[in-house]
NUBA-692746 format. One record per residue: x, y, z of N, C-alpha, C in turn. Coordinates in steps of 0.1 Angstrom, whole numbers, plus 2048, in hexadecimal, padded with zeros to 3 digits. Layout:
<recs>
XYZXYZXYZ...
</recs>
This chain:
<recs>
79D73346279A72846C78C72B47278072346E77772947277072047B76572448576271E49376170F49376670A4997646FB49876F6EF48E7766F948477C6EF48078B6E948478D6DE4827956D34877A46D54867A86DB48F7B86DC48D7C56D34917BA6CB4927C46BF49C7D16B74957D66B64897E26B847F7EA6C147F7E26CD4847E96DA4837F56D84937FE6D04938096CB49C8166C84928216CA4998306C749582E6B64958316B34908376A448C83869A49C8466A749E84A6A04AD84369C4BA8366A64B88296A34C58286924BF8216944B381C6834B582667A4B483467D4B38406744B384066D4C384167B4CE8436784DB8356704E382867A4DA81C66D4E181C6604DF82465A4D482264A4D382A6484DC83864E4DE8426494E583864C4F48326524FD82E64F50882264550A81D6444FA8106394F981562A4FB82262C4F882B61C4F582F61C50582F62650D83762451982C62752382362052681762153081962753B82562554082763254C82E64354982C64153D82F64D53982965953981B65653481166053380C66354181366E54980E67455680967C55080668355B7FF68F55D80A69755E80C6A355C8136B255880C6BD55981A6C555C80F6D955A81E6DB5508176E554381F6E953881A6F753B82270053982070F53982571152E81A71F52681F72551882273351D82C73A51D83074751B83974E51683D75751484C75E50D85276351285C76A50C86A76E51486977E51386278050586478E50185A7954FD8587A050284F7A84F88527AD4EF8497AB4E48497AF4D884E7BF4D28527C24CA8567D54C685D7DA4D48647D34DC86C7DE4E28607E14EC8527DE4ED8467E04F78477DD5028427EA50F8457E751E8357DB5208307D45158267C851A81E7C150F81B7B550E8137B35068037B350C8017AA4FB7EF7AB5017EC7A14FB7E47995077E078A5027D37864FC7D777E4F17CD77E4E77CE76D4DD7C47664DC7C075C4D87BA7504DE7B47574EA7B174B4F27A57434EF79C74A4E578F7464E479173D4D379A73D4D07A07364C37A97274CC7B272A4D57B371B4DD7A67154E079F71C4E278E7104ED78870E4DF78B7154D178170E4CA78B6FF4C279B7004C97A26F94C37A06EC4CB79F6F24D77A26E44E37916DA4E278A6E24DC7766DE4DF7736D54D17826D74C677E6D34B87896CA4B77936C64C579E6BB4C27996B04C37956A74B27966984B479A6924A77A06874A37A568149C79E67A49279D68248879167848079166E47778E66C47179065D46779E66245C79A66C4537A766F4477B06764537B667845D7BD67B4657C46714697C066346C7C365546D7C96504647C36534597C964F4527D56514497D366244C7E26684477EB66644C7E966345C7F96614637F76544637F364945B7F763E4597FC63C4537FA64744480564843681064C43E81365444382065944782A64D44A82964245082D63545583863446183563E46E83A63B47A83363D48282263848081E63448A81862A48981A62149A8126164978046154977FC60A4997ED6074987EA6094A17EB6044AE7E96044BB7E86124BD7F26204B97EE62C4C17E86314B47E66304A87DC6354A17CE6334A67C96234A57BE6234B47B86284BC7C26304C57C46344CF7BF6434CB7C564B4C07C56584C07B96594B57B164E4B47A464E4AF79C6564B77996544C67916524D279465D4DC7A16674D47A36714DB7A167D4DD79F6844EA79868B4ED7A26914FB79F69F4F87AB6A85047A26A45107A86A051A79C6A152B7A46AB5357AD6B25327B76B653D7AF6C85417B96CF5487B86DC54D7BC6E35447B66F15407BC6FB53C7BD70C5447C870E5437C471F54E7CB7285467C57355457CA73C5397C774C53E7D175453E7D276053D7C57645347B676B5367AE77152E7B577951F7AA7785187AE77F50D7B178E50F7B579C50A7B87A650C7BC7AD5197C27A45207CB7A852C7D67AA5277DB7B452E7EA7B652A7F67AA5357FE7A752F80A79F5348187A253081D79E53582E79E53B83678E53784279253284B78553084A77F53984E76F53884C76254084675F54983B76854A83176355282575854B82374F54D81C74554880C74E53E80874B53480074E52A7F37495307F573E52E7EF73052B7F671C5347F271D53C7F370F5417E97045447F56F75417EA6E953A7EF6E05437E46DB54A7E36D15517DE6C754D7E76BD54B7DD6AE53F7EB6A25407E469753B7EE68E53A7F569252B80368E52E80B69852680C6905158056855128016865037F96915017EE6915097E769C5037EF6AD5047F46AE50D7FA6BB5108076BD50780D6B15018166B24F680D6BA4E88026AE4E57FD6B44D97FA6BE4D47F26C64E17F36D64DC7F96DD4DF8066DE4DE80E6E74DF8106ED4D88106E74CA8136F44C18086FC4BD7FC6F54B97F27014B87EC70A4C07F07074D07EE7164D77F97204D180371D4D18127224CF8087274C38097234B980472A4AC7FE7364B07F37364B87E673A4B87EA7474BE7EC7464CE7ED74E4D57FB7574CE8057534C881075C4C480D7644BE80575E4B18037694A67FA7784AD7E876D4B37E27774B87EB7824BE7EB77E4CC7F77854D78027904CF80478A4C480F7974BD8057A04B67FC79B4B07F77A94AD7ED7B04B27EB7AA4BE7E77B04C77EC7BD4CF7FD7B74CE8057BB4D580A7CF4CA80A7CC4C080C7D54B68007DD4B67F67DB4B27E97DF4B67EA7EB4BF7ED7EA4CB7E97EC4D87F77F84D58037F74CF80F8014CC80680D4C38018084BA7FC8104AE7F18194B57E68144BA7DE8174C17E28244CD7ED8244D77F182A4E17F88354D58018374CF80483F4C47FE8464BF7F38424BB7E184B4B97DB8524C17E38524CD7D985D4D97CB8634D87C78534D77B48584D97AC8574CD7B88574BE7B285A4AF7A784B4AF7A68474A57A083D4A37AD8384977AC82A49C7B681E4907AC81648C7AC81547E7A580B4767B18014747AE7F64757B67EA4727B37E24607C07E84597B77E244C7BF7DB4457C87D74467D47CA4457CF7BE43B7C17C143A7BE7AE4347C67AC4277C87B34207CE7AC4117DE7AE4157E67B24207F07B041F7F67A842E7EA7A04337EA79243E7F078B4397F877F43D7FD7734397F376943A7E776C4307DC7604327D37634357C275E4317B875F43C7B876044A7BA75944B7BE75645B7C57624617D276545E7D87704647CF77E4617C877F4567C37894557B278D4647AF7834617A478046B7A677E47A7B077447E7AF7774887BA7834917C278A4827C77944897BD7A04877B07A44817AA7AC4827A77AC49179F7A049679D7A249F7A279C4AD7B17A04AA7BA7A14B57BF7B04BA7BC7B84AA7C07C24AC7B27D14B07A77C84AE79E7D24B17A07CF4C379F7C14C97A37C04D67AA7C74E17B47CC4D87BF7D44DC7BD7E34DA7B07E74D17B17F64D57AD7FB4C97AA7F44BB7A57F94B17997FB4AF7958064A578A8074A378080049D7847FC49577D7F048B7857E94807827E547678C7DF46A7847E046178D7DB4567837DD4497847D04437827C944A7827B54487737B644B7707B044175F7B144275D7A344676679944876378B44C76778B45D76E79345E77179446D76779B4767627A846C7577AD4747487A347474B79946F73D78E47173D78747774E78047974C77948474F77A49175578949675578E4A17517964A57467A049F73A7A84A07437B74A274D7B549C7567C449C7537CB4917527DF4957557E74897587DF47F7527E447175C7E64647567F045D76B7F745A76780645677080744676B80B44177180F43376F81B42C77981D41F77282B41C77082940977782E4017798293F57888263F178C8223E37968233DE79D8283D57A98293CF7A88363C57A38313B47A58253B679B8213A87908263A77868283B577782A3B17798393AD7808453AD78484C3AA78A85039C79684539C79684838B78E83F38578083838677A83137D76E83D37476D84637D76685337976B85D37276486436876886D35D77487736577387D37477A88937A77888238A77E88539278188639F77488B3A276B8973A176389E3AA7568943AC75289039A74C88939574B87B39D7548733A475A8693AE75686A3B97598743BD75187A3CA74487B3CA73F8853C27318853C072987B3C772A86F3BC7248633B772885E3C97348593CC7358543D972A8583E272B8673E572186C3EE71286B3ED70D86C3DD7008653DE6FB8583E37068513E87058453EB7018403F971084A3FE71384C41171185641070C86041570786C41771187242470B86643170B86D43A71986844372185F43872E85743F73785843073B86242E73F86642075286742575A85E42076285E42176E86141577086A40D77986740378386A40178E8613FA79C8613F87A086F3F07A686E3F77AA8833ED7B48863E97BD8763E67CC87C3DF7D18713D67C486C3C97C88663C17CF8723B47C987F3B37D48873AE7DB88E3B47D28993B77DA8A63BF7D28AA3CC7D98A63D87CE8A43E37C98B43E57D58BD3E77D08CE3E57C98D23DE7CF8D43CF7CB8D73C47BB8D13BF7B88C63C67AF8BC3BC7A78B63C87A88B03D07A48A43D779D8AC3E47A28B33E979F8BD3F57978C53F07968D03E678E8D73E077B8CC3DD7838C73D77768BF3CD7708B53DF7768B63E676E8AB3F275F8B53FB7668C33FA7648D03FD7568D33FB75B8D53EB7518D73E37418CC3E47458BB3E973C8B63EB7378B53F673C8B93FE7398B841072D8C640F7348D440872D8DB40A71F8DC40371E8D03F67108D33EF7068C43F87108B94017068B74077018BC4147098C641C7008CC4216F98DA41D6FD8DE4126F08E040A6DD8D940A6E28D04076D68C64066D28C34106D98C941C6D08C542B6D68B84316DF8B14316E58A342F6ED8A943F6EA8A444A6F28A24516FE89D4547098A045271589645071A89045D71D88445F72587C46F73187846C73487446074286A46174586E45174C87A45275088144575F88744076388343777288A43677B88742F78788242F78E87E4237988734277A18704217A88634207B68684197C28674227CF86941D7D786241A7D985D4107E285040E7EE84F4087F285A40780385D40280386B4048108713FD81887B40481A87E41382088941482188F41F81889142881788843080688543880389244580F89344B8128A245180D8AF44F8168B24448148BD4398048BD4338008B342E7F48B24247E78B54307E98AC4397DF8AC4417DA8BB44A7E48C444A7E58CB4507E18DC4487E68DA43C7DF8DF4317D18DB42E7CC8D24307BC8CB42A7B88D14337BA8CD4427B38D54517AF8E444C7BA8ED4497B58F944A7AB8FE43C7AC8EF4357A68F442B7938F442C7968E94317868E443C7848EF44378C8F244E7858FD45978490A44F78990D44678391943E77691D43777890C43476590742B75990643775E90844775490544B7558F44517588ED44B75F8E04517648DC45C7638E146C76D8DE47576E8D047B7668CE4767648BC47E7648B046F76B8B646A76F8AA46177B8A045F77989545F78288946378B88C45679888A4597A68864537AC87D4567AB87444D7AD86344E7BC85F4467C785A44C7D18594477D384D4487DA84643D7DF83B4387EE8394347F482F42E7FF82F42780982942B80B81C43081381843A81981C44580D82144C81282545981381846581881D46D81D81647D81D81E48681E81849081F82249A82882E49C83782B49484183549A83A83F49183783948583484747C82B85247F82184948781285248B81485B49A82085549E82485D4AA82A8674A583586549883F87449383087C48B82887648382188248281988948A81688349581088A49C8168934A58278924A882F89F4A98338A54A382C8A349682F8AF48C8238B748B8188B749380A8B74918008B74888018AA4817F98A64747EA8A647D7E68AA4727D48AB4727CF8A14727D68924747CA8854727C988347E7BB8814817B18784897AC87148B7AF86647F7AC85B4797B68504747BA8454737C683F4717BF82E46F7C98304627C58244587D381845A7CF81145F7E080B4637E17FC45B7E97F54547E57EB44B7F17E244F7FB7E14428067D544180D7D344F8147E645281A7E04628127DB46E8067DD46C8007DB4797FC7CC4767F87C346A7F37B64697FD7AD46C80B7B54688167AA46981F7AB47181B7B947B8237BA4858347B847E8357C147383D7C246B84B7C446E8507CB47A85B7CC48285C7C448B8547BA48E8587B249B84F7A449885079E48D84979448884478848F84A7824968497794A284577B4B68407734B583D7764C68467714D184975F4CC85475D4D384C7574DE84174C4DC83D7474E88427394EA8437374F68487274F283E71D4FF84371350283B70850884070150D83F70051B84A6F65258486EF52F8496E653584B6DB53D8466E254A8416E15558446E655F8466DD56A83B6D356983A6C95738376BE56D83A6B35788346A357582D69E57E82269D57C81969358C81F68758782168459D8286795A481E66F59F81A66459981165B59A80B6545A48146525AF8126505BE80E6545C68126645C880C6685D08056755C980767A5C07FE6825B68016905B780E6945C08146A05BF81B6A25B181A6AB5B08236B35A482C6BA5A683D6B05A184B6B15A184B6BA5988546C559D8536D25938606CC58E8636D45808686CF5778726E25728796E256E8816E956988D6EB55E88F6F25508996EF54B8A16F754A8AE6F75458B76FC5498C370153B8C570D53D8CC71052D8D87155338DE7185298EA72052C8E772F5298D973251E8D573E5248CF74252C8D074A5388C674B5448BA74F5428B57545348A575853289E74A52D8A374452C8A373652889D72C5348A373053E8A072554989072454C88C71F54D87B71F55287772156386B72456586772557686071357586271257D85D70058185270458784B6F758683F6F15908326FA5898286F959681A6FB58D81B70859281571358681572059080872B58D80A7355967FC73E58D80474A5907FB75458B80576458B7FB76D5947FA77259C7F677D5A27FC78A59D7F17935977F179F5937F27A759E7FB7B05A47FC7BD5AF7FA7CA5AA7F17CD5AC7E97DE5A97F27E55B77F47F15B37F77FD5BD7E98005C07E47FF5D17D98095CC7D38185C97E281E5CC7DF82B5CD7DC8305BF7E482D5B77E38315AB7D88245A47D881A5A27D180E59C7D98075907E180A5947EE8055887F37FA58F7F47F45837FF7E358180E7E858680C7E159881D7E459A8297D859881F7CD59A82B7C558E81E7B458F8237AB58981E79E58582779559481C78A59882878159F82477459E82C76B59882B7615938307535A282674D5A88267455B08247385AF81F72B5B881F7235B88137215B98087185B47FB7175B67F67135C78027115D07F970F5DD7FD7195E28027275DF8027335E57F773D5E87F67435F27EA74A5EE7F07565F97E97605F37EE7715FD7E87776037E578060D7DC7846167DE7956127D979960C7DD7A960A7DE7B36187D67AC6237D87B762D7E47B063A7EF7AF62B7FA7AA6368057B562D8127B663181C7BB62881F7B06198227B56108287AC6048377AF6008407A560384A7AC5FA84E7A55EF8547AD5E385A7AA5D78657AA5D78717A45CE87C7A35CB8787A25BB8857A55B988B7A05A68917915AB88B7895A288D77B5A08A277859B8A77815988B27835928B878D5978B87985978C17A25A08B97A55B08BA7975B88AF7965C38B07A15CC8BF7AA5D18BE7B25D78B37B95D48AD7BE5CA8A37CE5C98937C45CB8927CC5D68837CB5DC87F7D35DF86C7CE5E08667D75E485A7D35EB85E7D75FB8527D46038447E060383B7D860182D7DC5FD8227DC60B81D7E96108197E661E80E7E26198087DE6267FC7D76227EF7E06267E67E161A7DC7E86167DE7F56087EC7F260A7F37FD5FF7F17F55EE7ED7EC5EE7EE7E25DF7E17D65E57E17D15D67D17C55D57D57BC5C87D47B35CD7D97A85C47CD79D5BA7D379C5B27C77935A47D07885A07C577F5A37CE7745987CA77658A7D17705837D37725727CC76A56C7CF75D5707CA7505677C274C56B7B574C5607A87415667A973455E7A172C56479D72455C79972154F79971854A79771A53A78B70C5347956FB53A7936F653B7916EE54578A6E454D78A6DB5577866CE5527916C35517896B854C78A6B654378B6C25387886BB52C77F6C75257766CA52F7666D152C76A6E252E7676EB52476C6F65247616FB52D76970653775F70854576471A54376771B53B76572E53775873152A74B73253074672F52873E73F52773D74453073875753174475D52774975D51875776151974F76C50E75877B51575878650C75778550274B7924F674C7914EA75B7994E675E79C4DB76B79F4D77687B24DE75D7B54DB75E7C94DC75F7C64EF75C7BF4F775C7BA50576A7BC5047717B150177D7B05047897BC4FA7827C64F87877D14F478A7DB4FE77F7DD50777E7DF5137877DC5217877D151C78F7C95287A07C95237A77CF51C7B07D25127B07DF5187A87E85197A97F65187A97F852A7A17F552F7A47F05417B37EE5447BB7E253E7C87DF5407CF7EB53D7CF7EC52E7D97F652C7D98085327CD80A53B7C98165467CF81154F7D28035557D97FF5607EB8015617EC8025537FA80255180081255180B81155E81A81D55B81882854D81483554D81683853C82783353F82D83254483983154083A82653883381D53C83680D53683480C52782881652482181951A82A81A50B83682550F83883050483F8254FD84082B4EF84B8204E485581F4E585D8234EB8698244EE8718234F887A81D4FC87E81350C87381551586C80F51285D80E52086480A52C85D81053585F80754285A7F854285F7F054A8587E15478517DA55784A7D855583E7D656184D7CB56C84B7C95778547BE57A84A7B057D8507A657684B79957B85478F58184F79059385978B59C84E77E59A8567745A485A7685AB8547695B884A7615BE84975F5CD8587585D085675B5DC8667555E38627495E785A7405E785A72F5E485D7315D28567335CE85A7305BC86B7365BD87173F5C187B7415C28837345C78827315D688A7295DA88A71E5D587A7185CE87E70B5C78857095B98867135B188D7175A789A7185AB8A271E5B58AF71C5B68B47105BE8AC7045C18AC6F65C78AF6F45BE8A76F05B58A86EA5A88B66ED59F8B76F759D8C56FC5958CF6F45A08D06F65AD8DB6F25B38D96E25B28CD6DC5B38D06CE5B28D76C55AA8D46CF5988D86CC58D8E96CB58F8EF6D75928F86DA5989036D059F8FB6C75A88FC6BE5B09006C85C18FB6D45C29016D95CF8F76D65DA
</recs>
C-alpha cells in the first residue's frame, strides 16, 4: 500500500449497505463520536503499542470515489443512482483524535475517535480496524521480543514469510517503532528511512569450491561489516575456525573491523554460541558479534539467555512478522454518541451484552495519562468525558470501574496528568502535520515503555496498568444500564 493510494473499496459491504440506508433517510445522517479500541492485549502482554496512525491520515487524505469505483458498485445492483451521485462528490469533513503512534496503551481505552456525520464515520471503519490492528499487533510483539533481548540489538527480517507486501512493510516498520534495530526489507528501509541490516546466506557459501574460500571472497567485498553464517556445515569444526582464520588475515592487512562476526542459524544456539565466544576470545576476538537466528521469539531468546548463550545479536523473522502466537489484535469500533440536531449536544449512546467486557463506556471521552511523580511511571490511564478537566494541585481519586470498592486517593502534587489523544483531523483537513519520522517515534516508544512498571513489562502474568473511569463517566454508564433496565 503505497503513499497516496485509494483505499476507499477497502470497506465490508455493510458500511455502504447502511450509508444508502441513512442517504434515503435525510434525518439520519447526524453527527456521532465512534471510538476504536480493544479489549485485550495481545501475548498475555501487561500493554500494547500503538501503531498505524500515519497509514489512517494517508487513508482518510486519499478517501474519494472515483469513476471505476462507480461503477463497480453499480454492477453489484443495490445501489441506487441518487446515492451513487452522491458518493461521487465524497469527501471525509469530520474530526479525528488518535492516541500518537508508539505510545504505549491499555485495553478499552479509546485508540482513535471520529467525530463526523455518521455515513462518513460508518465508511471507515473497517480500514482503520484493518490498519491500526495489524500495525498495533506487531508492534505489540516487537516491543515482547525486543524487552527479551535486554539491550541486544533485534533485526526484524520476516519479509518472505509476511502475509503479503503490505504485512511485510508495514510490519517492518511497526516493529522497528517498537524497539528494533533495523530490518532487512530493503523497501521499508526507503520508505521510512529505517536501518537495513543483512548478512549472507548459506547458498552464497555452498556456491563456492569450500567454505573458507566463501568467506574469503565475502570479506573482500565488506571488509569492515563482515558478517558470516558459520553453520552451513560444521559450525565448530568448519565455520568458526575458517571465520577466524579470515577476521585474523584481515587484520593482518590493517582493515579495521566494526561490525564483524558470525551468524547462527540452527543447532544448539546456547551450546554453539557459547563455544564460538571462547573460541573468538582465544584468537584475540573479544568484541565480536554473534548473531542468532532460527525461529526465535521472545520466550526462546529469554531461555537462552538463562542459559547464557553468547548472542548479542538477534535475527527474529516468521514469529515476530505474524505475531505467530497471538495472530489477531481484536480491535473493534463503536457507537458512542449522537448529536441532538436541536440543540447540538451529544446523547451518549451505549451497548449492552450479556458479556460484561462487551458493554461499551458512552458519550464523548478523552483519557488522561496519571504519572506517579516520584518514580515517573504510568500509575494508571483515566478515561473521562470531554468536558472534564483536573487541577493536579488538588487530591485525585481512583476507583476500579468494576470492583469499585479498591481505591486510590492521590494527594495532590504527588502525580501529573497527560492527555492521550490529540487531534488528528478537524474538518476534514489533517491538522497533525509536524508528525514524527518513524526512528522519532522509536524514541517515543522507548520513553513509554521507561515509563512503564518493570513489572508490567515481564512475559509472563504482567502486572496490568489500571484504566479507571472518572466518576461522571462512571455514573453516566450505570444511568444508562439502569434505564435499559427500566429502574
Amino acid at each position: 500500500m503505497s503513499k497516496g493510494f485509494n483505499l476507499t473499496l477497502l470497506t465490508d459491504l455493510y458500511e455502504l449497505t447502511m450509508m444508502q440506508g441513512y442517504f434515503k433517510n435525510e434525518h439520519a445522517n447526524v453527527n456521532v463520536v465512534f471510538d476504536a479500541f480493544y479489549r485485550k492485549n495481545p501475548d498475555g502482554n501487561g500493554y500494547a503499542v500503538c501503531c498505524g496512525l500515519e497509514q489512517v491520515i494517508e487513508y482518510i487524505e486519499a478517501l474519494r470515489f472515483e469513476k471505476d469505483d462507480i461503477d463497480y458498485l453499480r454492477s453489484v445492483g443495490i445501489f441506487d443512482e441518487d446515492f451513487l451521485e452522491y458518493l461521487s462528490d465524497f469527501r471525509f469533513t469530520g474530526d479525528i483524535y488518535a492516541i500518537p503512534e508508539g505510545r504505549v496503551m491499555f485495553p478499552r481505552e479509546p485508540v482513535l475517535k471520529v467525530k463526523a456525520p455518521i455515513m462518513q464515520a460508518q465508511l471507515i471503519e473497517t480500514a482503520i480496524l484493518n490498519i491500526i490492528n495489524h500495525q498495533s499487533l506487531i508492534a505489540t510483539k516487537a516491543a515482547r521480543v525486543v524487552h527479551a533481548a535486554e539491550g541486544d540489538n533485534v533485526m526484524e527480517f520476516g519479509l518472505r514469510r509476511a502475509q503479503g507486501p503490505d504485512a511485510g512493510i508495514y510490519g517492518a516498520r511497526a516493529a522497528v517503532i517498537a524497539g528494533c534495530s533495523g530490518t532487512s526489507n530493503t523497501l521499508a528501509g526507503k520508505l521510512f528511512g529505517v536501518p537495513v541490516m543483512g548478512t549472507n546466506a548459506h547458498s552464497w557459501v555452498m556456491s563456492f569450491p569450500d567454505e573458507l574460500t566463501a568467506f574469503r571472497e565475502y570479506a573482500k567485498i565488506y571488509p569492515e561489516h563482515c558478517l558470516l553464517i558459520a553453520d552451513t556445515y560444521d559450525t565448530l569444526k568448519s565455520g568458526v575456525p575458517n571465520a577466524i582464520k579470515v577476521f585474523t588475515e584481515l587484520r593482518e592487512q590493517g582493515v579495521k573491523l566494526k561490525n564483524y562476526g558470525i551468524r547462527l542459524d540452527s543447532g544448539d544456539l546456547a551450546y554453539l554460541s557459547k563455544k564460538a565466544k571462547r573460541m573468538f576470545d582465544e584468537a584475540g576476538f573479544t568484541d565480536v558479534t554473534i548473531s542468532a537466528s532460527n525461529d526465535l521469539d521472545e520466550n526462546l531468546i529469554s531461555s537462552l539467555k538463562l542459559q547464557g548463550a553468547a548472542v548479542n545479536s538477534w535475527g527474529v523473522g516468521t514469529n515476530l512478522i505474524t505475531s505467530k502466537d497471538s495472530p489477531s489484535f481484536g480491535g473493534v469500533y463503536k457507537l458512542a454518541a449522537i448529536q441532538d440536531a436541536e440543540s447540538g449536544e451529544y446523547i451518549p449512546k451505549i451497548k449492552i451484552s450479556e458479556n460484561s467486557e462487551k458493554i461499551t463506556n458512552p458519550g464523548d471521552k478523552v483519557i488522561y495519562r496519571v504519572y506517579d511523580k516520584q518514580s515517573g511511571k504510568i500509575f494508571a490511564d483515566l478515561i473521562a468525558l470531554s468536558d472534564e478537566h483536573y487541577d493536579e494541585s488538588k487530591d485525585l481519586l481512583l476507583f476500579d470501574p468494576v470492583e469499585t470498592w479498591k481505591k486510590t486517593l492521590m494527594p495532590a502534587g504527588s502525580y501529573s496528568m497527560e492527555e492521550l489523544m490529540i487531534p488528528v483531523f478537524k474538518g476534514g483537513k489533517c491538522v497533525y502535520n509536524d508528525r514524527p519520522t518513524v526512528m522519532e517515534l522509536k524514541e517515543v516508544c522507548n520513553r513509554d515503555k521507561e515509563a512503564l512498571w518493570e513489572e508490567c513489562k515481564r512475559l509472563v502474568n504482567p502486572h496490568h496498568v489500571h484504566v479507571d473511569l472518572s466518576r461522571k463517566l462512571w455514573d453516566l454508564k450505570q444511568r444508562l444500564l439502569d434505564e435499559y433496565h427500566g429502574i
